[in-house]
C-alpha positions, 0 to 999 in steps of 0.5 A: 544391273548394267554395270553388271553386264557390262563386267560379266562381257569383260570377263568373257572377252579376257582369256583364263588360264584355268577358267573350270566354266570353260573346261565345263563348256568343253567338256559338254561337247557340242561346241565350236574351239577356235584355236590359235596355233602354238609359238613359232620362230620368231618373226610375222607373216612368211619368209617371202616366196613361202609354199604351202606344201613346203613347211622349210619355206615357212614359219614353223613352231619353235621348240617352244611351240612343240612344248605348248602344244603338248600342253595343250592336247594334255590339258585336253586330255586331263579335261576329258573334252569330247573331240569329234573333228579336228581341222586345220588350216594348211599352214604347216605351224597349224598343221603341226598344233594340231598333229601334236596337241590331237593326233592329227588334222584334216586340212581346210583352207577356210581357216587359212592364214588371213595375216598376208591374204586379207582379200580372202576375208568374205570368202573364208568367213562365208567358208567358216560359217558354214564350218561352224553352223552344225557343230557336232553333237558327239564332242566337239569341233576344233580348228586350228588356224591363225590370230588373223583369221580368229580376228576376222570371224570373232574379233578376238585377237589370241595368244598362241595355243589360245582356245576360243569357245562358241557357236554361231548365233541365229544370225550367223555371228560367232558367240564366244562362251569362253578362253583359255590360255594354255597353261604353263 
């Protein structure tokens, strides 16, 4: 039996690519959708003096990360998943996800980028799980952020356009019920 645990956990920890239970889990509503911005020009981090209300001065979705993230609001859309609320943090890579996969965002500086700003971390997590403590009950909450900053609040690192599914537990600790990857 407890092998059996143990590879129901693995399996959940692995993202699937058109895993129909995660879709099911969306399409129920009410849950928590952390997910990672879309591919972006090559490189990690920001170019050195970025600002944030200067996308130039940032990394940006490459022409490939466009494509991704029109794949993942499709994907949403053919799923017929709830979306109540859309945040994102201010980076403009997660900015654009967001605008291009659900037609927009609200920006929220909880979800900002954890990579270069780790002393943020207790603050941004205190932020998230209060963010994430009433997940609305008409569809769903996604939030759009950063590898870094899905790592620090689930311990997942994800792929790009990666989708991570959950709530916060009653002790405050997020639970993930699925992943997708966004399909090809």
């Amino acid at each position: 039996m407890r092998i059996l645990l143990l590879l129901a956990a693995l399996l959940l920890a692995l993202p699937a690519a058109a895993d129909p239970a995660a879709w099911a889990l969306l399409r129920e509503g009410g849950k928590v959708v952390l997910i990672r911005h879309a591919v972006t020009d090559p490189g990690v981090g920001d170019p050195p003096g970025f600002r944030l209300d200067t996308c130039s001065t940032q990394r940006n979705l490459s022409p490939a990360g466009h494509k991704q993230a029109e794949r993942l609001g499709a994907a949403f859309r053919a799923q017929r998943v709830p979306v109540a609320r859309v945040l994102a943090s201010p980076w403009c890579r997660c900015v654009d996800t967001a605008r291009i996969a659900f037609g927009g965002s609200t920006p929220e500086p909880a979800l900002g980028n954890l990579f270069t700003h780790s002393q943020n971390t207790a603050q941004q997590q205190a932020a998230f799980k209060v963010l994430a403590s009433t997940p609305p009950r008409d569809g769903n909450l996604i939030l759009v952020t950063h590898g870094a900053t899905i790592a620090a609040f689930t311990g997942i690192n994800p792929s790009t356009a990666e989708v991570v599914i959950g709530n916060l537990d009653k002790d405050g600790r997020f639970v993930v019920a699925g992943r997708i990857t966004v399909p090809d």
